[in-house]
Rosetta silent file (secondary structure, phi, psi, omega in degrees, C-alpha in Angstrom):
SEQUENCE: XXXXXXXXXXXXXXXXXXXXXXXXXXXXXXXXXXXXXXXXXXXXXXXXXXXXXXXXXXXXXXXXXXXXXXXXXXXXXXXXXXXXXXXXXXXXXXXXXXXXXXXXXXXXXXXXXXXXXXXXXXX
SCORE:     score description
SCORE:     0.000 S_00000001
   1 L     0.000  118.235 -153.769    1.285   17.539    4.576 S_00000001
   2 L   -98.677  132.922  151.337    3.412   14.151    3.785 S_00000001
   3 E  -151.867 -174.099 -168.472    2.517   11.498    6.489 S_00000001
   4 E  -126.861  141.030  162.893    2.233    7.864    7.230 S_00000001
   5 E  -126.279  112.587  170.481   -1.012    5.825    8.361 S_00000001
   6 E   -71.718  132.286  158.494   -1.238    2.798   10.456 S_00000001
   7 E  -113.853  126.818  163.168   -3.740    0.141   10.333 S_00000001
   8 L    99.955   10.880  170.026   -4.799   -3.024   11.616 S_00000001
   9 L   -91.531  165.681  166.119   -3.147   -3.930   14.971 S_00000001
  10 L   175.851 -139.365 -152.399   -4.757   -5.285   18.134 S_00000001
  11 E  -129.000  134.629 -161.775   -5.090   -8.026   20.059 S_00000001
  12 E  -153.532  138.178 -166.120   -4.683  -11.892   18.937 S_00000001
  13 L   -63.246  167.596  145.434   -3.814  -15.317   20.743 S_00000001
  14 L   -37.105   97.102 -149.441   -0.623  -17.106   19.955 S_00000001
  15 L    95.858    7.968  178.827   -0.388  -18.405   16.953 S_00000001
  16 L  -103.054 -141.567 -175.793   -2.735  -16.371   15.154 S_00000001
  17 L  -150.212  148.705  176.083   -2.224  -13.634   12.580 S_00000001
  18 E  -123.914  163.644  176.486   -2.324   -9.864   12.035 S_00000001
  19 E  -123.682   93.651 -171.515   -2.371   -7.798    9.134 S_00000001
  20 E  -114.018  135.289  163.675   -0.781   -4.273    9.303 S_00000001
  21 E  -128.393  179.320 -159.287   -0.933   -1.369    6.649 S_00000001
  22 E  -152.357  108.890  175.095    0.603    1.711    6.002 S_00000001
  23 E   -99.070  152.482  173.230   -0.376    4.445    3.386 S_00000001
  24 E  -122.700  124.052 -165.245    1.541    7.187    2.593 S_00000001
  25 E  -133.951  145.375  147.226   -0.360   10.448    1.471 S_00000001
  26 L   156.365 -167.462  159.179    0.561   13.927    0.714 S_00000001
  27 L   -66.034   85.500 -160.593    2.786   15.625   -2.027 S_00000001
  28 L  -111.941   97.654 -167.791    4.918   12.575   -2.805 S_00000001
  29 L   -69.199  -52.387  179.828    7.578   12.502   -5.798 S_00000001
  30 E  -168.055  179.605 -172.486    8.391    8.805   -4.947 S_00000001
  31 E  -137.822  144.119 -158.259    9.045    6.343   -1.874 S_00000001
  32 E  -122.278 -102.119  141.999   12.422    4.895   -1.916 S_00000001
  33 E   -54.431  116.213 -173.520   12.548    2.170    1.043 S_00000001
  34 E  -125.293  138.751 -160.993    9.761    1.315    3.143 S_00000001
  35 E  -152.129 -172.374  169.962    9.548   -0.947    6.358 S_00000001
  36 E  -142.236  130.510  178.791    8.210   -1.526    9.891 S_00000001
  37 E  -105.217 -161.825  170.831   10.118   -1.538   12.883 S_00000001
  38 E  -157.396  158.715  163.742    8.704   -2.418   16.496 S_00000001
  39 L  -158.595  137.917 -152.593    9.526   -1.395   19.920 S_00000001
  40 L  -104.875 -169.112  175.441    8.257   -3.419   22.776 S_00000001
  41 L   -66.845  107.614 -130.279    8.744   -1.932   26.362 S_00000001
  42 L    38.591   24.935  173.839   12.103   -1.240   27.655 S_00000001
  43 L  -124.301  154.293 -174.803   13.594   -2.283   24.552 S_00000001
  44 L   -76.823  171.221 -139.226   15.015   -0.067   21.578 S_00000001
  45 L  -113.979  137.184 -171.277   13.105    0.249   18.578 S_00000001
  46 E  -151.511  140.017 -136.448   14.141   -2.463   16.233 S_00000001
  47 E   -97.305  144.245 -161.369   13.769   -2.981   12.631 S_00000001
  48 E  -114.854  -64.790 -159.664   11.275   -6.095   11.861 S_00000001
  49 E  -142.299  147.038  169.171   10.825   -6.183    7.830 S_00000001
  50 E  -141.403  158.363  174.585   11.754   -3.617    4.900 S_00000001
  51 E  -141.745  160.703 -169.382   11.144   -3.749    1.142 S_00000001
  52 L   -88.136 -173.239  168.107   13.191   -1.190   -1.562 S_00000001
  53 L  -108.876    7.188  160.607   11.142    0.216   -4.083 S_00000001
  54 L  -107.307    8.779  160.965   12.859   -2.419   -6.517 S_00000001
  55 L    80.648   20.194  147.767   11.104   -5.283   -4.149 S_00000001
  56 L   -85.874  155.508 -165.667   14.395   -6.592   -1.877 S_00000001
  57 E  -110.483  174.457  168.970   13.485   -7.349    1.087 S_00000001
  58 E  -151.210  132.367 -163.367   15.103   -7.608    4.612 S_00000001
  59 E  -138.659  156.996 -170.429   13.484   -9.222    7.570 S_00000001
  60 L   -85.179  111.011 -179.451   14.607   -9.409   11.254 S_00000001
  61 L   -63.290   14.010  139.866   15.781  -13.158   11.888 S_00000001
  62 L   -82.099    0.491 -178.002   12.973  -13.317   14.549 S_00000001
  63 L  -143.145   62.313  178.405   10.091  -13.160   12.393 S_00000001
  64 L  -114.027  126.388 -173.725   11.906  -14.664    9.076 S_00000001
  65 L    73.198    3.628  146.963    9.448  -17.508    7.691 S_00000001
  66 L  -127.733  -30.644  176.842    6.777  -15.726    9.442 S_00000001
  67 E   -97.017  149.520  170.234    5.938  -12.116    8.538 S_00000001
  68 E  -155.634  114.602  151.726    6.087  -11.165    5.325 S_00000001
  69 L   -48.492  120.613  177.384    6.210   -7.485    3.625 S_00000001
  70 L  -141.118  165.752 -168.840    4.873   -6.386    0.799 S_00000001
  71 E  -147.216  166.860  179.075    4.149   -2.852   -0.923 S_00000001
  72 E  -137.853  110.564  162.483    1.644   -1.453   -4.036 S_00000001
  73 L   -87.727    6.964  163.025    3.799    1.345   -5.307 S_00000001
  74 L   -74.800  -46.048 -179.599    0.938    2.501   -7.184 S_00000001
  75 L  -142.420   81.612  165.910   -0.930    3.575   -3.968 S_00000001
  76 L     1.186   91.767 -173.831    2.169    4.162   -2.078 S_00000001
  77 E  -140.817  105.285 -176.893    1.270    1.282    0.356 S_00000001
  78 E  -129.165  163.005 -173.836    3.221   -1.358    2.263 S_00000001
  79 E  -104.713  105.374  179.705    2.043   -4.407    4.143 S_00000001
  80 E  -121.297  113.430  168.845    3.274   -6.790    6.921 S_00000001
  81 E  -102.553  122.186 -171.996    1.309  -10.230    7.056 S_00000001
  82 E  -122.012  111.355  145.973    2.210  -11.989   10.985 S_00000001
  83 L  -115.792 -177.384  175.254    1.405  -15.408   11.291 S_00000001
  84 L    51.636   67.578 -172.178    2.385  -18.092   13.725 S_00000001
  85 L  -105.255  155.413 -162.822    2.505  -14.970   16.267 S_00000001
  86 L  -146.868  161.447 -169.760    3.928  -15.558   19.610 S_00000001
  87 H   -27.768  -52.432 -166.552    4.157  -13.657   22.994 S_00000001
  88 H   -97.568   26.636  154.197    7.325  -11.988   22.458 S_00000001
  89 H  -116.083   20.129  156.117    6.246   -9.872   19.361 S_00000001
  90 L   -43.692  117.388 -170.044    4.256   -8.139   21.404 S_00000001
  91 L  -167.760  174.121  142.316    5.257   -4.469   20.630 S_00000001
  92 E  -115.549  111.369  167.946    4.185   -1.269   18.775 S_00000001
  93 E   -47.614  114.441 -153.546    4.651   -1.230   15.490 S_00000001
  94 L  -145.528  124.036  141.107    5.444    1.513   13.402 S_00000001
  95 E    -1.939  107.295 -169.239    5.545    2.642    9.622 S_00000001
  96 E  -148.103  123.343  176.541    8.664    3.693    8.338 S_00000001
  97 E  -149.267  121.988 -179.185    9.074    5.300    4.868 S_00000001
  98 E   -75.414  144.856  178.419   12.379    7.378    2.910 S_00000001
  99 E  -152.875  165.117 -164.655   10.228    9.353    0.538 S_00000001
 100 E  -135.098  115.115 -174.316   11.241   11.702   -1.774 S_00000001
 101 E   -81.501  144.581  151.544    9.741   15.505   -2.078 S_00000001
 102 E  -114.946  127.038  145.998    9.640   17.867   -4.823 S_00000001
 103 E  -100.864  117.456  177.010    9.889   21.413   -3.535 S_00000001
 104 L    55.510   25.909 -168.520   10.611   24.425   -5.735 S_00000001
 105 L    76.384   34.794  176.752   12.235   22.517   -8.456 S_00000001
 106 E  -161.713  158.940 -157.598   14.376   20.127   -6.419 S_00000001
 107 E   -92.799  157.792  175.939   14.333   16.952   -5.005 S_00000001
 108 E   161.403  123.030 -168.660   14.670   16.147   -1.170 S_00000001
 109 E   -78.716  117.197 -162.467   14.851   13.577    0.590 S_00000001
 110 E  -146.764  150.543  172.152   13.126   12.643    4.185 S_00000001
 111 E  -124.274  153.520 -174.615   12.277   10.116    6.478 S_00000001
 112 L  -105.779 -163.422  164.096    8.980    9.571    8.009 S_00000001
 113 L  -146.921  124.421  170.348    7.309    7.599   10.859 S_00000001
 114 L   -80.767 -172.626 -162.094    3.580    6.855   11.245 S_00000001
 115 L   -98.380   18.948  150.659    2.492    7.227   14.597 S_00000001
 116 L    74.731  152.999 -133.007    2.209    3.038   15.560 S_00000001
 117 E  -136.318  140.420 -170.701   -0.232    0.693   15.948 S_00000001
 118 E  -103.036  114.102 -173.402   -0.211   -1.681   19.350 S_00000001
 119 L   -97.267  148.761 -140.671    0.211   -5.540   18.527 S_00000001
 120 E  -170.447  105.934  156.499   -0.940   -7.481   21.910 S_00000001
 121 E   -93.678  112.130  168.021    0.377  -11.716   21.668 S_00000001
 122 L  -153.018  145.251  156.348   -1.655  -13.019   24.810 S_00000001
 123 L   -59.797    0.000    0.000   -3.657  -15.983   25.802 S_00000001
């Protein structure tokens, strides 16, 4: 069973910082892109930071010079460190990883979602 696991959200004033991780466990050939999106409450689920499995990144220019992504492709892991956090990145955050299966002597390709972790900016 291939899945994704969230860590580390809650609730933190403005201007502080969170730390969210994301493991990936199961029968796992490799992880190809990996990222976090968010989706706050009557808004569509939108992508906040991603990293390749050759380390380029892509970040949402609302959190650019604050969040930062990072992965251990060793223990199939990626990371988003939020500072300077402010009201409106209040959201839930979620896991996002293209992984790559071997089944029955072939390769296939799938994407996964953990099940998201609730980030709370409030005073």
């Amino acid at each position: 069973q291939v899945q994704l696991m969230e860590s580390g959200g809650g609730l933190v004033q403005p201007g502080g910082s969170l730390r969210l991780s994301c493991a990936a466990s199961g029968s796992i050939f490799s992880i190809n892109a990996m990222g976090w999106y968010r989706q706050a409450p009557g808004k569509q689920r939108e992508l906040v930071a991603s990293i390749t499995n050759g380390g380029s990144l892509n970040y949402a220019d609302s959190v650019k010079g604050r969040f930062t992504i990072s992965r251990d492709n060793a223990k199939n892991t990626v990371s988003l460190q939020m500072n300077s956090l402010k009201p409106e990145d209040t959201a839930v955050y979620y896991c996002n990883a293209e992984m790559v299966l071997y089944r029955f002597g072939t390769t296939t390709t799938r994407n996964y979602w953990g099940q998201g972790t609730q980030v709370t900016v409030s005073s």
